[in-house]
N, C-alpha and C positions, 0 to 999 in steps of 0.2 A: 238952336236948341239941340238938335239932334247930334251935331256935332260935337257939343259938348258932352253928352249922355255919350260919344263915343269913345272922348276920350278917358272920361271915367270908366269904362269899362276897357279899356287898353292900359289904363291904371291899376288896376284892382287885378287885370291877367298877371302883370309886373312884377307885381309884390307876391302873389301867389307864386309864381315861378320863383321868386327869388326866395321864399321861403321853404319850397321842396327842394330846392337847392341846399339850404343851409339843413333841414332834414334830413337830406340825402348825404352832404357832407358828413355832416355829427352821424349816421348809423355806420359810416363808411369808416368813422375815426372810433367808433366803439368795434367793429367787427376787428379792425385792426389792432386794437387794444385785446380783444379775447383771443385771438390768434396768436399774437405778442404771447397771452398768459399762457395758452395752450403749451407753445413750446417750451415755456419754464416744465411746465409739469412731465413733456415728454421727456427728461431725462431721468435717467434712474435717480429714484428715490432714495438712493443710498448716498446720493453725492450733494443730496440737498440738505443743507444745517438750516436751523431754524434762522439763523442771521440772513441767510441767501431768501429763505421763504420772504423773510419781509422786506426785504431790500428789492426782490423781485416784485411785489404785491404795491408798496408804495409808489414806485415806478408809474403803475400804470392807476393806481390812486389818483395822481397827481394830474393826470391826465383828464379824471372827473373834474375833480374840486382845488382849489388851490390851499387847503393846509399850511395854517402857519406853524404848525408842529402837529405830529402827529407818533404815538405809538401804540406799541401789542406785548399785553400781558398774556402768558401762560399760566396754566394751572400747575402747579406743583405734584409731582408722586407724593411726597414724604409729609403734608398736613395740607395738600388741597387749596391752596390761598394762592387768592393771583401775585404775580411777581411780573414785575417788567422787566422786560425781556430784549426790547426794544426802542427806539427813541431816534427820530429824525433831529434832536439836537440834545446834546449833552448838559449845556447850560439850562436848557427849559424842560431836564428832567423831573427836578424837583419841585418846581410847580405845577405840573401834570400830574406828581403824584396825589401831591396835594388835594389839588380838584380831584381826582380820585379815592379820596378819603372821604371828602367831603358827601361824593357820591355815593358811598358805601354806606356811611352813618343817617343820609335820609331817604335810602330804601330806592335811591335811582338809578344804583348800579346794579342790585337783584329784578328789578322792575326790567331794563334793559337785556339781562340773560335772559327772562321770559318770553319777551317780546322774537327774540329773534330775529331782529330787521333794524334798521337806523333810527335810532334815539336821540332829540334833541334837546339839551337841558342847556338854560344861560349858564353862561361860568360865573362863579362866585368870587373868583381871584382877578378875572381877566376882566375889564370892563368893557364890555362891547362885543363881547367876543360870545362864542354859542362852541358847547361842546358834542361832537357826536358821539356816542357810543352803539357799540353792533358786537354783538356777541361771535366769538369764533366757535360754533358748533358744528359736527356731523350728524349723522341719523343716528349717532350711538353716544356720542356725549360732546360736552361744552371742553373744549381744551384749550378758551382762551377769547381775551376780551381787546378789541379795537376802539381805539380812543384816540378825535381828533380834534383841533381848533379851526374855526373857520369866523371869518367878518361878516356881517351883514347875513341877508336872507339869501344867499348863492345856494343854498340846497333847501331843495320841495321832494318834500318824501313820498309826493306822487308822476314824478316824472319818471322816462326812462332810465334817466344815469341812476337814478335811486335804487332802479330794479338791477342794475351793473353792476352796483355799490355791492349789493347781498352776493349778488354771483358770484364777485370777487372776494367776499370774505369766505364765503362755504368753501370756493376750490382753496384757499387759504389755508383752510381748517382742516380740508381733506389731505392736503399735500404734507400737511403739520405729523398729520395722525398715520397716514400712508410711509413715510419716510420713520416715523419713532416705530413700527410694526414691523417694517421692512429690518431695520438696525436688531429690535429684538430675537427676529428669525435668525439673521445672520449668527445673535450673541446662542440662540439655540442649535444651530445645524454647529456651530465652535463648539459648544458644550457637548452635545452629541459626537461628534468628530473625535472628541477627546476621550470621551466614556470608551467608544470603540478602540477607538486605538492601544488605550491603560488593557481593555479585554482581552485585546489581542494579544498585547505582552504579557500580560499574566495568564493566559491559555498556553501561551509559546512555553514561557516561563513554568506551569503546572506539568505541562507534557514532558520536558527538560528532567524534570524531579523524577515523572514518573519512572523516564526511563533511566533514570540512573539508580532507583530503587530498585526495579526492574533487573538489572544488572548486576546489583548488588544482591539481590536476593539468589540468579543464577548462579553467581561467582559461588557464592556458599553453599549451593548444594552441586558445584561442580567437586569442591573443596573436601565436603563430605565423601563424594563419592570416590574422590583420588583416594582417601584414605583408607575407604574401603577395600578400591583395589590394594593398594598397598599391601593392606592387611591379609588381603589373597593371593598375592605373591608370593608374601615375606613365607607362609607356612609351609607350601611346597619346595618353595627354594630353601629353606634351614633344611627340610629332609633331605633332598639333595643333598646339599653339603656335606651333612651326618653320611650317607649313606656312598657318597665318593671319599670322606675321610676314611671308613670301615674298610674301603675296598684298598686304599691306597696302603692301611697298614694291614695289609691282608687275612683282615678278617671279614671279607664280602660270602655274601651266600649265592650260588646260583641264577635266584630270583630276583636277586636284587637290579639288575640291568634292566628287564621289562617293568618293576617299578618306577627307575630311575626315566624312564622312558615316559610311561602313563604320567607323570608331574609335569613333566616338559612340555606336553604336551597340554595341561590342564591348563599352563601358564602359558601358552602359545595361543591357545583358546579363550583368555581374558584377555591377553593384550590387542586379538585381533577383533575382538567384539567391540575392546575401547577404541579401536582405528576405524570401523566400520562405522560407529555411532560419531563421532570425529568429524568424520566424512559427509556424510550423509546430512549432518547437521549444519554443516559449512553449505549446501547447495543453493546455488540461486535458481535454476531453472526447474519450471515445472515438472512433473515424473507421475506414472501412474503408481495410485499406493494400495498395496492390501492392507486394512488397519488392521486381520487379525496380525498378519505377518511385523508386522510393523510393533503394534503394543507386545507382541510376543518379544520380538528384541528387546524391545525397552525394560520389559517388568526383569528379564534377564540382567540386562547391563544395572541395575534397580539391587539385584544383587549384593553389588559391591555393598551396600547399605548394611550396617553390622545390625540393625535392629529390625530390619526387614528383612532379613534374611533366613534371624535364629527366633524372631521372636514374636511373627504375624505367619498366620494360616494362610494361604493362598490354595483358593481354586477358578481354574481357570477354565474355560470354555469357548472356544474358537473355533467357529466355523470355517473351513477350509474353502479356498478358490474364492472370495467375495468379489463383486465386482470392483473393477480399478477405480478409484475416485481420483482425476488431476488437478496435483497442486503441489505445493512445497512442504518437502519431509518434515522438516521444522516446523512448519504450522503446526501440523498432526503431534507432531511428538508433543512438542512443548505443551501445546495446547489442553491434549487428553494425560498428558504424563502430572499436570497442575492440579489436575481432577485426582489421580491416584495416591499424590504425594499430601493433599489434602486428606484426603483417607484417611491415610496412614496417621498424619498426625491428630486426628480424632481419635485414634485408637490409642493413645499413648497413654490413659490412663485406665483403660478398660482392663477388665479380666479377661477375658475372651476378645481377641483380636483375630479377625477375620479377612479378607478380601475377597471378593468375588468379583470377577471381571467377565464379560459374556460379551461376543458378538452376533450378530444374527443379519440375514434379509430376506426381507421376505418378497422379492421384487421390485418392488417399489423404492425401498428407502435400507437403509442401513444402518445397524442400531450398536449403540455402545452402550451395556450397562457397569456401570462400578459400585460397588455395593462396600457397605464397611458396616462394622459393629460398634463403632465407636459413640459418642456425647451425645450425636446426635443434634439438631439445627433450630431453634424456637420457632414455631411457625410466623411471627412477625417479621424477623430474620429473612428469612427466606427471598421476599422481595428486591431486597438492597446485596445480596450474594455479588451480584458482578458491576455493583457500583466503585469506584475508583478509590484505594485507601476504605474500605469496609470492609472490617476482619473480625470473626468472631474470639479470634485469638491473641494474646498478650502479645502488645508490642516492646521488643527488644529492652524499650528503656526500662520496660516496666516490667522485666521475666522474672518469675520467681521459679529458683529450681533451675531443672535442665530439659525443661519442656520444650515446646515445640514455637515458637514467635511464630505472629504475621503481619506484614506490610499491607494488606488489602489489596493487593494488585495480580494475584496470581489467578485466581476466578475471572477477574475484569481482564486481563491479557488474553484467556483463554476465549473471553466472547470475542474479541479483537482480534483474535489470529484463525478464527473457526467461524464467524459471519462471514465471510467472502464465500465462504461454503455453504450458503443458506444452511447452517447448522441451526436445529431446535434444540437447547437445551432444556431438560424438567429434571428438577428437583423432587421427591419424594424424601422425608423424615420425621422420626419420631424421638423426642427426646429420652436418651438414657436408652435408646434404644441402636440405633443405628441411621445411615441416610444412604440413598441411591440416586445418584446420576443419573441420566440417561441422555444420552448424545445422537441424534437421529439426522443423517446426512438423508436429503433426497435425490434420487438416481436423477428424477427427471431434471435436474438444476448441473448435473455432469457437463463438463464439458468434452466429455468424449461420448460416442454411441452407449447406449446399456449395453447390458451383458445381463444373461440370466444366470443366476444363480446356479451351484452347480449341483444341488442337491432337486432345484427345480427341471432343469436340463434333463436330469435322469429320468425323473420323473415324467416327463414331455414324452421321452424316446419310451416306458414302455406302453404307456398306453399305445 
């Protein structure tokens, strides 16, 4: 008896053993199956198509359940209805849709997206046969429906494969949705890419304009100004001539050589100021600058101008010895000469035309005021002054008369060529009345030591 009772119990160790084994087997062929799926999903989501997603997925599907057909409908963008997408046989598409219809119309295919988990409905087409359904969801939405055939009672919606089953359609669902996210970033960072790019060529492109407007606006007031000298030429040198003709048919007066002399001399003294501003303007390297010395030359060689010369008031005020500020001639000129010639043509319809031009320092900083009598600035205006192409004045195409055009770029060049300088510019104006400039460099932003001033210097020595 006892011997028996031992072998029953060396029976029963058997089959127990042989059962942790086949246990032990099957978790070992499911761990190897989610490692399998793992490595699908570790490659970039950009190289996985929805065709690879389930051809990867069925793979290790089939490894649960033996499917005698099986596919994955997607949700559509453009009206939200599932579409099959997929199909483990081509010939038994059409009758999977079928049962798929069938499932739609009595409320087992929405019952199934609810559910979230494996759904087992008899087939209506197939005899004998059981369909699964399992929804392809993330934590954010349903992007598609799993539909399989299987025989007999091979799947219990409460074993472990069952719980594999889900696992493998969620990472399904996530690789689904990972991989369409990943595509639409790319199609965003493209689109992006490109906005930039079109900006950059049309900033390249706007700057291009600028400065050929830029160029073209100095060409014509180079243009102007040639004519002016011209014009300053031509009147000494006619006397000349007149007064070498006189002499040649000898009828010179005494005084006329010290005349003839003083002209030569006037015109030796226009051609050397146009040689000197020539110069100076052509520099590339830094230079220390007096701006009173500097605008003094300028409003001179300004001169040649036949309507500035005979037909605006100028007073001017320059403080002598200012400290040197470093940097390039050109900046300064151009920069505070845009400000003057502005002026001026503000005054072109005034009665009274005026100029006032003033330097000053008072230690610290160093001030440029330009003053005019002229239209005067709207105060809404005022803001947008040295925005790029913003002119209060008629452009070219549109001049009426022989007034004064603007491009909108001579204020905008002058903040452009005068910030490297920590230049403050402020406007002050009243309409119909007149507007004032003021340009205030600070010592301490010099790139050379200060300098005191030399009305301050005196001052120092006699205390």
């Amino acid at each position: 008896m006892r011997e028996q009772d031992d072998k029953k119990y060396i029976q029963n160790l058997e089959e127990r053993v042989k059962y942790l084994e086949e246990v032990y087997r099957s978790t070992l062929e499911i761990l190897d199956m989610m490692v399998a799926f793992s490595g699908n999903l570790s490659r970039s989501p950009l190289d996985l198509d929805p065709a690879q997603v389930f051809k990867d997925t069925r793979t290790n599907l089939e490894r649960l359940y033996a499917f005698n057909i099986l596919a994955f409908f997607l949700v559509t963008d453009d009206d939200h209805d599932f579409r099959m997408a997929y199909c483990s046989s081509e010939s038994d598409a059409s009758v999977l849709q079928a049962e798929v219809d069938i499932a739609v119309t009595d409320g087992n295919f929405a019952w199934a997206i609810r559910k979230n988990r494996p759904v087992l409905i008899a087939s209506t087409i197939l005899p004998g046969k059981k369909l699964v359904f399992h929804s392809l969801a993330t934590k954010s939405r349903v992007v598609g429906m799993f539909v399989g055939v299987l025989s007999g009672d091979e799947f219990h919606s409460g074993d472990i494969s069952a719980d594999i089953f889900s696992i493998l359609m969620y990472n399904c669902a996530q690789t689904l949705e990972n991989a369409n996210l990943y595509k639409e970033l790319q199609t965003a960072n493209e689109q992006l890419k490109s906005e930039i790019q079109e900006r950059i060529r049309g900033e390249e492109h706007r700057r291009k304009l600028e400065l050929e407007v830029m160029q073209q606006s100095r060409l014509s007031s180079i243009g102007l100004l040639t004519a002016g000298i011209a014009h300053n030429l031509r009147g000494p040198l006619t006397s000349l001539i007149g007064y070498i003709s006189l002499m040649q048919n000898g009828h010179g007066e005494p005084g006329d050589i010290d005349k003839m002399m003083n002209m030569a001399k006037n015109m030796d003294n226009i051609i050397n100021t146009m040689m000197v501003k020539s110069r100076r303007s052509q520099e590339t390297q830094k230079v220390d600058i007096d701006v009173s010395e500097l605008l003094s030359a300028e409003l001179s060689f300004l001169e040649a101008d036949m309507e500035f010369k005979h037909c605006v008031k100028k007073e001017y005020d320059f403080q002598e010895s200012l400290p040197p500020i470093h940097g390039l001639y050109s900046d300064f000129s151009q920069g505070l000469m845009n400000i003057v010639q502005n002026a001026v043509h503000a005054m072109h319809g005034s009665k009274v035309k005026k100029l006032i031009v003033r330097t000053s320092c008072d230690g610290e900083n160093i001030t440029v005021s330009i003053s005019d009598t002229g239209c005067g600035i709207p105060e809404e205006d005022i803001p947008h002054l040295f925005s790029p192409f913003f002119s209060t004045k008629p452009k070219l195409d549109a001049q009426q008369g022989d007034g004064p055009t603007g491009t909108g770029l001579g204020l905008y060049s002058t903040y452009h060529l005068l910030q490297p300088y920590s230049a403050k510019i402020d406007v002050e104006s009243h309409v119909g009345e007149g507007t004032t400039f003021t340009v205030t460099f600070s010592l301490a932003e010099s790139d050379e030591p200060q300098q005191v001033c030399a009305e301050e210097a005196e001052t120092v020595q006699d205390a």
